[in-house]
FIRO-466316 format. One record per residue (C-alpha): residue number from 1; residue in three letters; x, y, z. Coordinates in nm, 4 decimals, always signed. Example, Ala and Ser with C-alpha at 12.3 -4.5 7.8 and 13.67 -1.06 7.14 Angstrom:
BEGIN
1/ALA/+1.2300/-0.4500/+0.7800
2/SER/+1.3670/-0.1060/+0.7140
This chain:
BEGIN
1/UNK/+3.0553/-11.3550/+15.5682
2/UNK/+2.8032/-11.1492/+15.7131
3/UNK/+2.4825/-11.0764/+15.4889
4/UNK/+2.2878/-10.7014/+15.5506
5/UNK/+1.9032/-10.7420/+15.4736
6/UNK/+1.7825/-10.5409/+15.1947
7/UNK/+1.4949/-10.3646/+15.1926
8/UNK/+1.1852/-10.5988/+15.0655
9/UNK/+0.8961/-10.3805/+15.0185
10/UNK/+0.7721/-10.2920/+14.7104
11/UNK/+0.8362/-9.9108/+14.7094
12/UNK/+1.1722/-9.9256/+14.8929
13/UNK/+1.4190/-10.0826/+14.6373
14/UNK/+1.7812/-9.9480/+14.6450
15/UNK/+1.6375/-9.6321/+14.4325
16/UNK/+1.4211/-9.5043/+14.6268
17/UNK/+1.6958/-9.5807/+14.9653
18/UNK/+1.3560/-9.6222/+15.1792
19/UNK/+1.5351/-9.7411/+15.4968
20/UNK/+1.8746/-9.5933/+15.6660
21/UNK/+2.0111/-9.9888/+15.6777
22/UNK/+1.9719/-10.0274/+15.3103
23/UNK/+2.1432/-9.7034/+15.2051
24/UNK/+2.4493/-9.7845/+15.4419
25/UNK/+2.4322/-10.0977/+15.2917
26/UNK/+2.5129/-9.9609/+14.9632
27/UNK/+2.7061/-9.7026/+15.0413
28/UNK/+2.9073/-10.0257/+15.1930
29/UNK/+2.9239/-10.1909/+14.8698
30/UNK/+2.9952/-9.8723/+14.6721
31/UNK/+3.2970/-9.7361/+14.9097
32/UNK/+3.4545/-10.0932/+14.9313
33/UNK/+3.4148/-10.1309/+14.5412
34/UNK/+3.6238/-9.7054/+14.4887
35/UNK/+3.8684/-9.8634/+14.7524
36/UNK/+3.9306/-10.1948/+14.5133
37/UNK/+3.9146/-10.0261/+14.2172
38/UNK/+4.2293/-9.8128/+14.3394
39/UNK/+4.4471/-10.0956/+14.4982
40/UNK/+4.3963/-10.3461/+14.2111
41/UNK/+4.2324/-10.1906/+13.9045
42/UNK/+3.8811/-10.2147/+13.7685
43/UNK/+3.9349/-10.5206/+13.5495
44/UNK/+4.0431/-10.6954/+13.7989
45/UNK/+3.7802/-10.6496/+14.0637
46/UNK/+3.4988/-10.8880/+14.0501
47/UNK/+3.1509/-10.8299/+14.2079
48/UNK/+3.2294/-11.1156/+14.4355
49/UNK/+3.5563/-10.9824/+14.5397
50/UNK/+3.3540/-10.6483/+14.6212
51/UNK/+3.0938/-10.8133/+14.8226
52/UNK/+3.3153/-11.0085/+15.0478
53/UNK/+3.5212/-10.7346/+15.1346
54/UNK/+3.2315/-10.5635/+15.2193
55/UNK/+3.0971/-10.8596/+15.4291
56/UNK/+2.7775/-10.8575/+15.2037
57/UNK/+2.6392/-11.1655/+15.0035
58/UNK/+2.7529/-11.1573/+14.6442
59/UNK/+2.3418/-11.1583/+14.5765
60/UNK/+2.3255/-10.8482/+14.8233
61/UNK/+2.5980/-10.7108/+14.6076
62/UNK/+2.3737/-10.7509/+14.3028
63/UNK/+2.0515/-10.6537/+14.5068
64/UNK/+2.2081/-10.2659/+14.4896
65/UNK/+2.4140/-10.3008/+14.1915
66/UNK/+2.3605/-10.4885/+13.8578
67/UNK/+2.6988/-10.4845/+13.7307
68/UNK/+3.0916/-10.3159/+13.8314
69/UNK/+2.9015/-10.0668/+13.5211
70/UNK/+2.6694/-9.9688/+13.7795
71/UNK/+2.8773/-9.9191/+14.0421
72/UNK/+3.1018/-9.6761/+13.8176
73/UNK/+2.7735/-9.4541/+13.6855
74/UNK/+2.7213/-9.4098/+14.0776
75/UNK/+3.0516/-9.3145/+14.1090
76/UNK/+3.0104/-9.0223/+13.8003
77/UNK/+2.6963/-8.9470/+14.0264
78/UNK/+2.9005/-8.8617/+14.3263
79/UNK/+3.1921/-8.7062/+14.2257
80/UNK/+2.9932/-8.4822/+13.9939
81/UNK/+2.7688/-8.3496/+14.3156
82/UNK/+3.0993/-8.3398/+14.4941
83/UNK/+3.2711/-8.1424/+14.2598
84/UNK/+2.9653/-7.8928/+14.2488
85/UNK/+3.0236/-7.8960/+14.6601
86/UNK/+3.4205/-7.7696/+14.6176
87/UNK/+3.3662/-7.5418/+14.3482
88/UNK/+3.0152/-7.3630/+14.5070
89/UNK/+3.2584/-7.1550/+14.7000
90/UNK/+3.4493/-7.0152/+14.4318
91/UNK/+3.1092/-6.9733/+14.2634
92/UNK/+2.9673/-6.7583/+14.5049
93/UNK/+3.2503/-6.5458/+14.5306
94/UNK/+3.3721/-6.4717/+14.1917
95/UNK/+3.2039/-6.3037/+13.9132
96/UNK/+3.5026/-6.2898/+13.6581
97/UNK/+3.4889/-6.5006/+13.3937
98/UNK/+3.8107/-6.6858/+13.3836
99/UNK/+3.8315/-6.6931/+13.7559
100/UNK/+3.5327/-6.9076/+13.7665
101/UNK/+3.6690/-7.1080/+13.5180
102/UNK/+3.9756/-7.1664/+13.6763
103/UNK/+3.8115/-7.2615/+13.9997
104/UNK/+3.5705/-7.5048/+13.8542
105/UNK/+3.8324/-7.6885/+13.6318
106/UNK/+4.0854/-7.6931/+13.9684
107/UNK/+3.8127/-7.8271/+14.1852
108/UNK/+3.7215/-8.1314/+13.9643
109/UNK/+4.1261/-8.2304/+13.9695
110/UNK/+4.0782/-8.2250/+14.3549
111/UNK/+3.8065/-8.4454/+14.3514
112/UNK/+3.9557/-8.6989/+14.0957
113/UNK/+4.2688/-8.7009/+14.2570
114/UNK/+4.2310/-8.9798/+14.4763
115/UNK/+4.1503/-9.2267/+14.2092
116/UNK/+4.4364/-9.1094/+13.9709
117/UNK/+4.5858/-9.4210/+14.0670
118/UNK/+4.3450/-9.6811/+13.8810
119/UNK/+4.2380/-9.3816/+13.6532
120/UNK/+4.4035/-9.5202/+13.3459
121/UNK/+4.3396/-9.8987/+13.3527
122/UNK/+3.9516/-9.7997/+13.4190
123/UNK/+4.0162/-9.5330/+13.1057
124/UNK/+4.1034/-9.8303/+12.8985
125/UNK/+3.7380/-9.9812/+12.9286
126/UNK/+3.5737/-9.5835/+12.9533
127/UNK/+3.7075/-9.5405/+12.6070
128/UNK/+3.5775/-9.7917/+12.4138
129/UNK/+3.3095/-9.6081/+12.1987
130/UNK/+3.0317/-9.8786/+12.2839
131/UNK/+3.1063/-9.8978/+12.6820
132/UNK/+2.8145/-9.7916/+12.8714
133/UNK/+3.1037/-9.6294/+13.1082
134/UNK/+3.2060/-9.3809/+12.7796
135/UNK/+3.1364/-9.0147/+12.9212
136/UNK/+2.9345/-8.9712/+12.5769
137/UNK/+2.6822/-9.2912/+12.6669
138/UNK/+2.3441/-9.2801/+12.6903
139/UNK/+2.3999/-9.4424/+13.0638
140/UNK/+2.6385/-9.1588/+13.1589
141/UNK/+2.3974/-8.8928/+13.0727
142/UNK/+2.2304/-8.7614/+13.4171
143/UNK/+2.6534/-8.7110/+13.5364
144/UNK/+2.7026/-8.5317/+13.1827
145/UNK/+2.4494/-8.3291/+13.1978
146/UNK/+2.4706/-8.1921/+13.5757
147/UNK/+2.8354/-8.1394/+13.4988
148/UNK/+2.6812/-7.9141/+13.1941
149/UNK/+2.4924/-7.7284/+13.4259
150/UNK/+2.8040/-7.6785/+13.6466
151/UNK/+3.0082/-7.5316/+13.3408
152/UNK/+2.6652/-7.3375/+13.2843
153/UNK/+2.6323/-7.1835/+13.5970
154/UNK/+2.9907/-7.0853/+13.5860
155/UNK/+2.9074/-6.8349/+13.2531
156/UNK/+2.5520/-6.7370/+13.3880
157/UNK/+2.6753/-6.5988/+13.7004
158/UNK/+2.9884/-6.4276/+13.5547
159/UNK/+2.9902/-6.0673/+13.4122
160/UNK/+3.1578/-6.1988/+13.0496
161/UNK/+2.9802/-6.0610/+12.7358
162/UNK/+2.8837/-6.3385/+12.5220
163/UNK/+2.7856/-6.3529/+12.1346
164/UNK/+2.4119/-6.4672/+12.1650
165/UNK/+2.4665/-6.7270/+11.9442
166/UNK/+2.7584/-6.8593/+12.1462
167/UNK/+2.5503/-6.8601/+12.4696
168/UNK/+2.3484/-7.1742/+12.4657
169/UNK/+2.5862/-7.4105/+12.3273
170/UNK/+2.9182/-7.2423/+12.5219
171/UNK/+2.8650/-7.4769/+12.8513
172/UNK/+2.8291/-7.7780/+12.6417
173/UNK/+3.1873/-7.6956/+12.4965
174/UNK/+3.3485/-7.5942/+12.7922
175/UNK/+3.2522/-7.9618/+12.9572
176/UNK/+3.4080/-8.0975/+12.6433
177/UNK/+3.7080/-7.8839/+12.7305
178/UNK/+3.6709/-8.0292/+13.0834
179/UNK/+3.7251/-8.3795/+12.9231
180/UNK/+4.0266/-8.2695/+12.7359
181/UNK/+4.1822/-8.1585/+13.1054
182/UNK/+4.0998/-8.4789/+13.2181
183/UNK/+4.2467/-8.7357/+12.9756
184/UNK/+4.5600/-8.5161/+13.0161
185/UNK/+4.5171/-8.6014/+13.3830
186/UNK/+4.4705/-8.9421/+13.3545
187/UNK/+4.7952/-8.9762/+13.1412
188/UNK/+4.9687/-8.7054/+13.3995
189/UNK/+5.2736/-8.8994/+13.5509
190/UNK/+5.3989/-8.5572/+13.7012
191/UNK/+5.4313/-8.5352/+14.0665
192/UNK/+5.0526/-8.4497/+14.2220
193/UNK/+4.9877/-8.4371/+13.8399
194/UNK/+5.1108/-8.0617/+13.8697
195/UNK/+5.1225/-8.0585/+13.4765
196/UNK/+4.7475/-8.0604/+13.4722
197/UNK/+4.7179/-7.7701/+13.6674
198/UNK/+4.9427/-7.5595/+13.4974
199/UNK/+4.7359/-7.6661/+13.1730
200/UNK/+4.3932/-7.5528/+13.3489
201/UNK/+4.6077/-7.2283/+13.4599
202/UNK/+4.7663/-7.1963/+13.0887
203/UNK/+4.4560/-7.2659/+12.8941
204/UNK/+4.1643/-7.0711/+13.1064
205/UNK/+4.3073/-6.7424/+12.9428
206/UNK/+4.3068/-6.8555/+12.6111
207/UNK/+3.8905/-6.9637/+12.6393
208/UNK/+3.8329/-6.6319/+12.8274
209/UNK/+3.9902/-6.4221/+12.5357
210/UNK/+3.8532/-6.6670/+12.2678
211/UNK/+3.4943/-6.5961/+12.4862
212/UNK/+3.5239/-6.2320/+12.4830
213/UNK/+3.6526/-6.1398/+12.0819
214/UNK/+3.3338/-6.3705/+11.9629
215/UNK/+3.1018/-6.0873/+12.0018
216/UNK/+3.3513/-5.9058/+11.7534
217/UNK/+3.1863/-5.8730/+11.4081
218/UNK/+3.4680/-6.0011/+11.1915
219/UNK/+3.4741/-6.3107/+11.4049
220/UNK/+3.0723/-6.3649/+11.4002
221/UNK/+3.0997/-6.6203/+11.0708
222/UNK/+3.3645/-6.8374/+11.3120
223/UNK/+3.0782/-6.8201/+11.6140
224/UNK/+2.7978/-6.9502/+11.3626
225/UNK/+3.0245/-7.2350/+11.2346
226/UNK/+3.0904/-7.3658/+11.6113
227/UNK/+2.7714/-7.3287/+11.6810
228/UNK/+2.6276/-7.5674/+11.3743
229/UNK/+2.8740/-7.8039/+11.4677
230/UNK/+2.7791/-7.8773/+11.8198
231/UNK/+2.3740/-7.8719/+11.6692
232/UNK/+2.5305/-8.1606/+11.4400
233/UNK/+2.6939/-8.3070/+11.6886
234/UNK/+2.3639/-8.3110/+11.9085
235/UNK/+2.1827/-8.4684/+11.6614
């Protein structure tokens, strides 16, 4: 087994990636771990299974990541800036509402898809309220909230007329939509998981009609409740 040298100075540990070697090196570890994770399942990939496939030392391994549990929040990490890659197209082109939507909801699916295949024996440990892998964790928080921004950049740059109230916390529940879409994906045993995208292209119509009638007066006292909710939720 061949062991990379990690970076020993003091201000060029694996955060900072301070020298090209190192970040290959863990980009090494991280691609080889996705690539296990898929043909045996998370549970049963070991850190020292990792590093030998990746030709690494098992302490190298730990050198760049503490745990499999770091390895996954580094995965959230880069298929959230992915998924803000596919969808800035779409983004840039569309101003409707539901089109946006749409796009942003399709272009997570795409970049999930190639891990549907250990998706639900790594769900297994992602749902346990107390995992540090749990969307909701503190640990999971920097992917959570840039995929906030993503779902909030989707209604800022659209022309859809939004209750006031409903504006701030909207983005918040349409990534909690988002995680609806994909549990049902992670369950989806259709071929290429078509089911989930004719849920996205079923249900994106619904939240753009539900988005537009909340400015309507009679349906005001409905906004306010949604909107204490997700306060109480918050906090």
């Amino acid at each position: 087994m061949t062991e990379q040298t990690a970076p020993t100075t003091a201000a060029d540990g694996p955060s900072t990636g301070a020298t090209a070697r190192g970040e290959q090196t863990r980009q090494l570890i991280l691609d080889t771990a996705m690539r296990l994770f898929r043909e045996r399942g998370y549970a049963r990939t070991t850190m020292r299974a990792i590093a030998q496939e990746a030709g690494v030392a098992v302490g190298n391994a730990y050198y760049y990541f503490g745990s499999k549990e770091h390895l996954i929040q580094e995965f959230y990490a880069e298929t959230q800036r992915e998924h803000q890659v596919v969808a800035a197209p779409a983004l840039a082109r569309e101003r409707d509402f539901a089109a946006r939507l749409a796009a942003v909801l399709h272009a997570g699916v795409d970049v999930l898809t190639p891990y549907h295949s250990f998706a639900a024996s790594f769900f297994k440990t992602a749902a346990e309220p107390t995992s540090p892998l749990s969307p909701f964790s503190a640990e999971s928080s920097g992917a959570r909230e840039a995929s906030v921004a993503l779902f909030r950049e989707v209604l800022a740059g659209s022309a859809a007329k939004v209750d006031d109230d409903l504006r701030e916390p909207l983005p918040e529940l349409l990534w909690l939509g988002y995680m609806g879409v994909v549990l049902y994906w992670v369950h989806d045993r259709s071929p290429g998981q078509a089911k989930t995208r004719q849920l996205i292209d079923g249900a994106v119509p619904l939240v753009d009609r539900l988005v537009g009638l909340s400015r309507l007066r009679v349906l005001r006292p409905v906004t306010r409740q949604v909107v204490t909710l997700i306060h109480t939720l918050r906090h």
